[in-house]
C-alpha positions as CSV (number, residue, x, y, z in Angstrom):
1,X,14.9,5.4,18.7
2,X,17.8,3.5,17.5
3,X,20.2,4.9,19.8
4,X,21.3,3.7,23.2
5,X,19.5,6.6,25.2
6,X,21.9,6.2,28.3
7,X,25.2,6.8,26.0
8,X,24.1,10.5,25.5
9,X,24.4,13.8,27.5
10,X,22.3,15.6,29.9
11,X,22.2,18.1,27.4
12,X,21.0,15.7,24.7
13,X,18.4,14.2,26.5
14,X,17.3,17.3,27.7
15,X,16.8,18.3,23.6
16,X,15.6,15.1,22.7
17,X,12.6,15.5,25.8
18,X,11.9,19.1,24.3
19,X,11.2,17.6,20.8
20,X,8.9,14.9,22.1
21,X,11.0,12.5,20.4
22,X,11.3,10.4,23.1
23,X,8.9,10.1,26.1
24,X,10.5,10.3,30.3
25,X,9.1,6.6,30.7
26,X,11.0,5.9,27.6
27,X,14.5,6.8,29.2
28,X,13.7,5.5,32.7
29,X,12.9,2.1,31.1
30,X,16.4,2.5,28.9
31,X,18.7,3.6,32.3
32,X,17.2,0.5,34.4
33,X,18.0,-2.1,31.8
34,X,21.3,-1.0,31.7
35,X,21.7,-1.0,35.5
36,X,19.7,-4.8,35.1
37,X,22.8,-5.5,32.6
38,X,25.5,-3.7,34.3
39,X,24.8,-3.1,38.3
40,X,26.0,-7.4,38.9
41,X,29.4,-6.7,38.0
42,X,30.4,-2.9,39.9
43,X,27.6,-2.7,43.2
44,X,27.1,0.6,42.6
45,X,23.5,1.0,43.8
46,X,21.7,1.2,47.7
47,X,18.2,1.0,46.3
48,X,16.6,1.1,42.8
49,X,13.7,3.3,43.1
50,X,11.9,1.9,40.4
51,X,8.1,2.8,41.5
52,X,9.3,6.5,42.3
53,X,11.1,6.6,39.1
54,X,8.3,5.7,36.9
55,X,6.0,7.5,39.2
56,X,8.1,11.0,38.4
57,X,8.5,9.7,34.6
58,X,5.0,9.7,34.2
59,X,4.2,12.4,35.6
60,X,6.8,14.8,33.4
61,X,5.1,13.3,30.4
62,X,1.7,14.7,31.7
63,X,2.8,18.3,31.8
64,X,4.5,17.6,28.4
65,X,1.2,16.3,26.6
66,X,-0.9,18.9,28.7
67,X,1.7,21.5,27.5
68,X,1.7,23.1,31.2
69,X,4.7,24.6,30.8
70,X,6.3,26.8,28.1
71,X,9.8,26.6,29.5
72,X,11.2,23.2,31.2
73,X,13.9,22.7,33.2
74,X,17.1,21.4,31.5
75,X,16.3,18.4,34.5
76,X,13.2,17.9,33.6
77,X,12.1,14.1,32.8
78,X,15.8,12.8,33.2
79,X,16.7,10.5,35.5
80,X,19.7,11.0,38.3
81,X,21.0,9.1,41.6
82,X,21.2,10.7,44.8
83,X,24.6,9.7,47.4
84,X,22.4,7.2,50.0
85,X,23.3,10.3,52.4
86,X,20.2,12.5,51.0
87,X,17.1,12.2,52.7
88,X,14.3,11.1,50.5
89,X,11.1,11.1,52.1
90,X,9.6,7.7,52.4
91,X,12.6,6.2,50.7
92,X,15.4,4.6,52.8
93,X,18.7,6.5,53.2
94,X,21.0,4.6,55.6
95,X,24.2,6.1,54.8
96,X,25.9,2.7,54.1
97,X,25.6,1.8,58.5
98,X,24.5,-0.7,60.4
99,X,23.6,2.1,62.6
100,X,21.1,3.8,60.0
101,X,19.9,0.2,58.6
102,X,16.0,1.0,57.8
103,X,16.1,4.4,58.6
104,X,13.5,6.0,56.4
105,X,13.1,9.8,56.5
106,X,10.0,11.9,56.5
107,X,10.9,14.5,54.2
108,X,13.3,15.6,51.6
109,X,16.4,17.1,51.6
110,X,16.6,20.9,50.0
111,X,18.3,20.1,46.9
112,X,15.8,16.9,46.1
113,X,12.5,19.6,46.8
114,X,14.9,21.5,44.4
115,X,15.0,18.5,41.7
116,X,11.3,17.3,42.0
117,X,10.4,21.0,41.9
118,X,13.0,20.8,38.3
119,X,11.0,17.3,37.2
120,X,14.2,15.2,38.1
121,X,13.3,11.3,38.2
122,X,15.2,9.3,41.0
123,X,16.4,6.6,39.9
124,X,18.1,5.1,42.8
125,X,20.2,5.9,46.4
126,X,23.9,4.9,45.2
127,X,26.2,3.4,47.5
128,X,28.4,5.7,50.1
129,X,30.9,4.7,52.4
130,X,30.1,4.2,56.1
131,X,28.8,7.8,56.5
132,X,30.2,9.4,53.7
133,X,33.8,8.3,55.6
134,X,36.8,6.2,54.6
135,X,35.3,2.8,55.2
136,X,35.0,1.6,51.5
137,X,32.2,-0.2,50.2
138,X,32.3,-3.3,48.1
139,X,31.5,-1.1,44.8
140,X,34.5,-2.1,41.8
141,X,35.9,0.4,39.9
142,X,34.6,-0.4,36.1
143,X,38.1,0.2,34.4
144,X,39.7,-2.2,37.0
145,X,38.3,-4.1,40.3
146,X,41.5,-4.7,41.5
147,X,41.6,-0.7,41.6
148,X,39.8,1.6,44.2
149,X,36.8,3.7,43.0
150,X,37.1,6.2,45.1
151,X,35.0,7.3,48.0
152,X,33.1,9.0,49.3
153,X,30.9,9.2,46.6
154,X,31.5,5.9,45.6
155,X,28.4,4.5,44.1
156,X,27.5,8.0,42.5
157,X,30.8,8.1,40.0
158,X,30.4,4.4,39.2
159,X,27.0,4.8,38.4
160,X,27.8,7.6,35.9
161,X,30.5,6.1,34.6
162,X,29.1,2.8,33.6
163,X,26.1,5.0,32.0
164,X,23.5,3.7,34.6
165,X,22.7,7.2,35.6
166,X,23.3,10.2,33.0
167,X,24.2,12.5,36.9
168,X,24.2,11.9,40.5
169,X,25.2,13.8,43.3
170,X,27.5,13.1,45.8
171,X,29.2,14.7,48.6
172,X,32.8,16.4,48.9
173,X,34.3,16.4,53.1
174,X,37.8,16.4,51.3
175,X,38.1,14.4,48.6
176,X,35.2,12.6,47.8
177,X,33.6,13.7,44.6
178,X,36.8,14.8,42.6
179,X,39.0,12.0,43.1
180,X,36.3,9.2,42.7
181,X,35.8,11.4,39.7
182,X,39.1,10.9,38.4
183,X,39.3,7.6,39.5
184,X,36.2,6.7,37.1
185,X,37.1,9.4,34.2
186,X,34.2,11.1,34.7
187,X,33.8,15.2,35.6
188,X,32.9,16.1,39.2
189,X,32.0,19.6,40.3
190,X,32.5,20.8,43.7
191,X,30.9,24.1,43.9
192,X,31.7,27.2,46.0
193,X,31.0,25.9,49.5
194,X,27.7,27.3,50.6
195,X,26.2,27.8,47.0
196,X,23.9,24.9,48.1
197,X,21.9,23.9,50.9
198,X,23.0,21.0,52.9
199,X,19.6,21.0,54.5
200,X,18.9,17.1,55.1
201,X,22.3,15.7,54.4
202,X,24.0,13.5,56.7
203,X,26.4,15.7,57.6
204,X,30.1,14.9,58.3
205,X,32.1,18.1,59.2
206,X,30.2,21.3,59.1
207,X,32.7,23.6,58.0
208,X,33.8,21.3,55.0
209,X,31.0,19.6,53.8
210,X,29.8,20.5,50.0
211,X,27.6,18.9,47.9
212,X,29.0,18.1,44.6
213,X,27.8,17.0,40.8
214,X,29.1,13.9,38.9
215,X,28.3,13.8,35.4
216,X,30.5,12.9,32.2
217,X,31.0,16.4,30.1
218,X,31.7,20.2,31.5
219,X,28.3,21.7,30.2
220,X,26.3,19.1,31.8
221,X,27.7,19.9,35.5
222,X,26.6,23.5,34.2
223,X,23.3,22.8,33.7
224,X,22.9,20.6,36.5
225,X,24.3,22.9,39.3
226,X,22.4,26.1,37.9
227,X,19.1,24.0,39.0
228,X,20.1,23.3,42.4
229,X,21.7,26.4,43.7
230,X,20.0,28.6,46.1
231,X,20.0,30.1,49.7
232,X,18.3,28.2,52.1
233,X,17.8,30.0,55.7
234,X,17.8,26.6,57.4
235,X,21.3,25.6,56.2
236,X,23.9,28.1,58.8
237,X,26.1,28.1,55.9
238,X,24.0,28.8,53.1
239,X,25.5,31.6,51.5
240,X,23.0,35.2,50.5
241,X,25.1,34.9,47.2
242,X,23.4,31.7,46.2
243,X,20.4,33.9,45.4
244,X,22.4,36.2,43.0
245,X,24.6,33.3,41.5
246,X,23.8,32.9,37.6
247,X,25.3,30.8,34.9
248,X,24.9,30.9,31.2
249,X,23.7,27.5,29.5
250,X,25.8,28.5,26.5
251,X,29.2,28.9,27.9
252,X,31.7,31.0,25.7
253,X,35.1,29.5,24.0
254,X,37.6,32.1,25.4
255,X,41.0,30.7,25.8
256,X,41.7,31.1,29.9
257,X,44.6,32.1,31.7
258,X,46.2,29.1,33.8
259,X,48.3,29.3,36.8
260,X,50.0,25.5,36.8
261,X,50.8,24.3,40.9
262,X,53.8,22.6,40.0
263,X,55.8,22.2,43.0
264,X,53.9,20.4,45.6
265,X,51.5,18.8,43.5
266,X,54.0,17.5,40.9
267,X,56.6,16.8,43.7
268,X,53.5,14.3,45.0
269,X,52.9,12.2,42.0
270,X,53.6,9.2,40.4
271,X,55.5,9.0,37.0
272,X,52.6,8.8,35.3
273,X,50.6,11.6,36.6
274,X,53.6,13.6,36.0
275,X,53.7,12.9,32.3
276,X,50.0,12.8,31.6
277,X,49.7,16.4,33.5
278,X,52.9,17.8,31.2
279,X,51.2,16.3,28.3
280,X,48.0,17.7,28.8
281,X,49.6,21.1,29.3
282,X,51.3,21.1,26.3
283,X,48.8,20.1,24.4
284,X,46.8,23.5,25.8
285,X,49.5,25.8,25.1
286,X,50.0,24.3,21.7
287,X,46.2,25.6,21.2
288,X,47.1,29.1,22.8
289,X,46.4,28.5,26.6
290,X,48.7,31.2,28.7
291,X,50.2,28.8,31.5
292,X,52.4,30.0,33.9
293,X,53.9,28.3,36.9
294,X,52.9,29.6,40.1
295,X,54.2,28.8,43.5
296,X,52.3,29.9,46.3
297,X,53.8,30.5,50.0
298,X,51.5,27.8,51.3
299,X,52.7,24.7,53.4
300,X,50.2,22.2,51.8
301,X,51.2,19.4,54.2
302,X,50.4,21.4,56.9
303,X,47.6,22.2,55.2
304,X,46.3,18.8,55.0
305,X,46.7,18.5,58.9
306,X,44.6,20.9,59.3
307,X,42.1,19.5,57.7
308,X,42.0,16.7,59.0
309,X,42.0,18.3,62.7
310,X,38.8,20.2,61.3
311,X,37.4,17.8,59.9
312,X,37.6,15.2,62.4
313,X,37.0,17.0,65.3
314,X,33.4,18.4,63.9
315,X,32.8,15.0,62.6
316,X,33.7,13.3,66.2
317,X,31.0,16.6,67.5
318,X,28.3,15.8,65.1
319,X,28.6,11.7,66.0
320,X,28.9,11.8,69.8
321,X,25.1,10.7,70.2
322,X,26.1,7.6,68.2
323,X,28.8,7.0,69.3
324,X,27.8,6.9,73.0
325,X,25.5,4.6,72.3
326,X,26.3,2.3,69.3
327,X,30.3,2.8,69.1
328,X,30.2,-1.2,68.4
329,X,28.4,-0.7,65.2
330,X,30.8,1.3,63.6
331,X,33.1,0.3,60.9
332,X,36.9,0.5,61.8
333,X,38.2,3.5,60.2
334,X,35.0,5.4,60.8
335,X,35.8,4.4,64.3
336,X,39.5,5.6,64.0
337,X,38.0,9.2,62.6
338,X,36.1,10.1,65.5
339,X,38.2,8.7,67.9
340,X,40.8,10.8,66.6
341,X,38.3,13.7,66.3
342,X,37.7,13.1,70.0
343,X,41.3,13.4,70.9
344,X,42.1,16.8,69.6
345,X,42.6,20.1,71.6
346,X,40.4,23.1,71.7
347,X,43.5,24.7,70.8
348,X,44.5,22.6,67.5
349,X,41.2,23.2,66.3
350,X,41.4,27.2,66.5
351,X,45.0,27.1,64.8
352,X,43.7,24.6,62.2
353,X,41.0,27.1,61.3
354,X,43.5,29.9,61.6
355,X,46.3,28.0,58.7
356,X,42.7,27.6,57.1
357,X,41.9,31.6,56.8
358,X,46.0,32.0,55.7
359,X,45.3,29.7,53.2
360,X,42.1,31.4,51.7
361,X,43.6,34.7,51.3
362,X,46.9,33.5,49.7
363,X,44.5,31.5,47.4
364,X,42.3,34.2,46.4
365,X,45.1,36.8,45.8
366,X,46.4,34.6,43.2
367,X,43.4,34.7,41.0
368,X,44.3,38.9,40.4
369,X,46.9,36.8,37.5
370,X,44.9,33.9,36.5
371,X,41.5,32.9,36.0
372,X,41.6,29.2,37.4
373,X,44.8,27.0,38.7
374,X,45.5,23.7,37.8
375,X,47.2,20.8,38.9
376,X,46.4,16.9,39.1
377,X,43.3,15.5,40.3
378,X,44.9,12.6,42.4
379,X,49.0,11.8,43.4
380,X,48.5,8.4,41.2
381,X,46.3,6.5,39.2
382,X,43.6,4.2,40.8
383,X,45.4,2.3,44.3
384,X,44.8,-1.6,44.3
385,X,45.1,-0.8,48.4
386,X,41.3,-2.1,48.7
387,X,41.4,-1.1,52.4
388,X,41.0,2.7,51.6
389,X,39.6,4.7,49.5
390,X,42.8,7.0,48.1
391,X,45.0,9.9,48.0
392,X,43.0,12.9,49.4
393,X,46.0,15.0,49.7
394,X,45.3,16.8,46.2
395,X,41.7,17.6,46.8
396,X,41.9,18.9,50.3
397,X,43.3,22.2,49.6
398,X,39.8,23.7,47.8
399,X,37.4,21.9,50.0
400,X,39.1,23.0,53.5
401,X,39.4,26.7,51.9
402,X,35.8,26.2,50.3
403,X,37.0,27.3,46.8
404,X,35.2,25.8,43.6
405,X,37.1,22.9,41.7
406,X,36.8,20.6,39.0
407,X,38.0,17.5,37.8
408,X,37.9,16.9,33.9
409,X,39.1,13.5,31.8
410,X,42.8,14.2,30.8
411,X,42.9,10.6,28.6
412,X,44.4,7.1,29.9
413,X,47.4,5.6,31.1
414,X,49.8,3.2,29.7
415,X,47.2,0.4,31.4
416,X,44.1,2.5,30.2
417,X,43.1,3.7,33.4
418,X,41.9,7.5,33.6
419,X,43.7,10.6,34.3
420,X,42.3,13.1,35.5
421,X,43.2,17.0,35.8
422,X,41.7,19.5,38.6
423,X,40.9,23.0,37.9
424,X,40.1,25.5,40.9
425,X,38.9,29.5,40.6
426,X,37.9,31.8,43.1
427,X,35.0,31.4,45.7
428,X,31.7,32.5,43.3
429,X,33.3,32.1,39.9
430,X,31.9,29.1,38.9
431,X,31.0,30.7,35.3
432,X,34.2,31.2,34.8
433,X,35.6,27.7,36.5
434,X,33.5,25.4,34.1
435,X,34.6,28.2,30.8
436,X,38.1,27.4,31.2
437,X,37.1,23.5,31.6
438,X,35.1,23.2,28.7
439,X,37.7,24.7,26.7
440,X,40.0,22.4,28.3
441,X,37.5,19.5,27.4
442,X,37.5,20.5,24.0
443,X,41.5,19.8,23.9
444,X,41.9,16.6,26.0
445,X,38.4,15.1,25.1
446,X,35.9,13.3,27.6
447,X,36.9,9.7,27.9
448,X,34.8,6.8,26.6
449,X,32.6,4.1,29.3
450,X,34.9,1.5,30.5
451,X,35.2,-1.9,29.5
452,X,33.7,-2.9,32.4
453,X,36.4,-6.5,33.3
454,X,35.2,-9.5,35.8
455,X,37.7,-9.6,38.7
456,X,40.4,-12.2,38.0
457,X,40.0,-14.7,41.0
């Protein structure tokens, strides 16, 4: 084919696959000379699996010519990266640590079984930060290296964006596969937490920790989440729902009913958020969204304490082996985490979780008006503070009450760097979540791949 394979959709691989008009070697052969071009210039990559890759290619070309199927799995025969927090049996997965450096693990994680049970082909282990933390990597944001990427799924987003990977999945503690989705104008999908399995991934904080989709359109993260949903008894938080949970490839055009967070979240950001949000909105209503302004009795800066008490107390928890014996290995803000994890009380954590419960029902009453909220993605645009990884203030809110959120494309700044808007429904409403986004996306648009620019020296 004429076409550049790794410009097009899940969707429209997944079609082109069906028709045997291209082969799975094919595809993996087009995504790895792209990453050969592009990977130099952004670092977004832990380990190119190319012998795996291939090895999986071929293999979904088989049952194609063999016809062993007569149904295949929207997945099947495209390639994907995996956060380098998934364990990949025989494969290294190091979680970007000294600590972890050659760890290789003897089995898969859940939602990779899931994938090579879907005919998935992994590509490569893209870059985290220090265990899926605030430590950021060396990865460059394509639109501008002066500019964060984001984090913690760092090397995921990148990846996507710079069409080295058509998806990847990442991880969300707070922030991390929304705003590194924003930053990067890419969609990221953080599901319902405990629609999937967490079973072999790193963890970070138990009660937060959700694994999330980064892929460039709204139907894509659709058909990509439908194939890696399920209950899994050895995951504590695996939710019995997962086993009900359904999702129609074709999802319909109704126009959604939108409940805009102005006050905190426009109160928080910069001129330029503020505009591209208003003009985002506009444009919906002007195609007949029903948007109404909703405040909500929540304190979202105490809110974003409490998080962080949660989190970094059950991070500091889940660490203390480690730490106790390889506390010099750690990177400094890791460090500064668990150390502060390690200094909270017994009874900060209990109130945390208490503001946390508060904040869930006052969440979930408000979707009895309104299918989804919406509000910005991040405060600003990309930071050029290289020493973190972002604004997580934005993000927290859905991940510490384990709602379902997504970040769509909402076109670029004055500088052409990406916008981003964030769209959050109740706990189990996924279907409807990506509706109203894709309708959304049919407004605003899906952004096109960067110009990816050197870093001026």
């Amino acid at each position: 084919m004429d076409n550049n394979l790794h410009d097009l959709s899940v969707f429209e691989l997944s079609e082109l696959l069906n028709k045997k008009k291209i082969s799975s070697v094919e595809l993996t052969k087009d995504f790895l000379n792209k990453i050969e071009i592009t990977e130099q210039s952004v670092n977004a990559f832990a380990l190119i699996t190319h012998e795996k890759a291939f090895e999986q290619a071929s293999e979904s070309d088989k049952k194609r010519k063999e016809n062993k199927q007569s149904i295949y799995s929207n997945l099947e025969g495209i390639p994907y990266g995996l956060k380098d927090i998934f364990d990949t049996r025989n494969i290294l997965t190091e979680a970007g640590s000294e600590i972890y450096k050659g760890r290789i693990p003897d089995s898969d994680a859940h939602v990779v079984k899931l994938l090579n049970y879907n005919g998935a082909v992994l590509l490569g282990k893209t870059i985290t930060t220090e265990f899926a933390d605030g430590h950021p990597p060396e990865t460059k944001n394509p639109w501008d290296p002066s500019r964060t990427p984001g984090g913690s799924s760092t090397g995921s987003a990148v990846a996507v964006a710079t069409r080295m990977l058509p998806y990847a999945l990442g991880t969300q503690t707070v922030g991390s596969v929304l705003r590194p989705a924003a930053y990067n104008g890419i969609v990221g999908l953080k599901p319902t937490y405990g629609l999937i399995s967490r079973t072999g991934v790193i963890p970070q904080s138990d009660s937060c920790d959700t694994i999330g989709i980064l892929c460039r359109n709204v139907k894509d993260a659709g058909l990509i989440l439908k194939s890696i949903v399920g209950y899994d008894p050895n995951d504590s938080k695996s939710s019995i729902e997962a086993n009900s949970f359904e999702i129609n490839n074709n999802l319909n055009d109704s126009i959604p009913k939108i409940g805009f967070l102005s006050k905190y979240f426009m109160e928080e950001s910069d001129e330029q958020v503020k505009h591209s949000t208003l003009s985002a909105l506009k444009s919906l209503s002007d195609q007949g969204a029903v948007i109404d302004e909703l405040e909500l009795q929540i304190d979202f800066k105490a809110g974003f304490q409490s998080h962080r008490i949660v989190q970094q107390s059950e991070m500091a928890q889940w660490h203390e082996p480690l730490y106790s014996k390889y506390a010099n290995k750690y990177k400094p803000i890791t460090l500064e985490y668990i150390k502060s994890g390690f200094s909270q009380k017994a009874t900060e954590y209990i109130d945390a979780l208490e503001f946390r419960n508060h904040m869930r029902k006052v969440f979930i009453d408000s979707f009895k008006s309104f299918d989804v909220l919406i509000m910005p993605t991040a405060s600003g645009l990309p930071p050029k503070d290289l020493s973190r990884t972002g604004d997580t203030r934005f993000q927290s809110p859905w991940t510490f009450t384990g709602l379902p959120s997504i970040a769509i494309p909402a076109g670029l700044s004055e500088n052409r760097l990406p916008q981003s808007l964030q769209l959050v429904s109740a706990p189990f409403k996924e279907e409807k979540l990506l509706t109203a986004a894709k309708w959304i996306e049919s407004i605003l648009g899906t952004l096109p791949k960067p110009e990816i620019k050197r870093e001026i020296a």
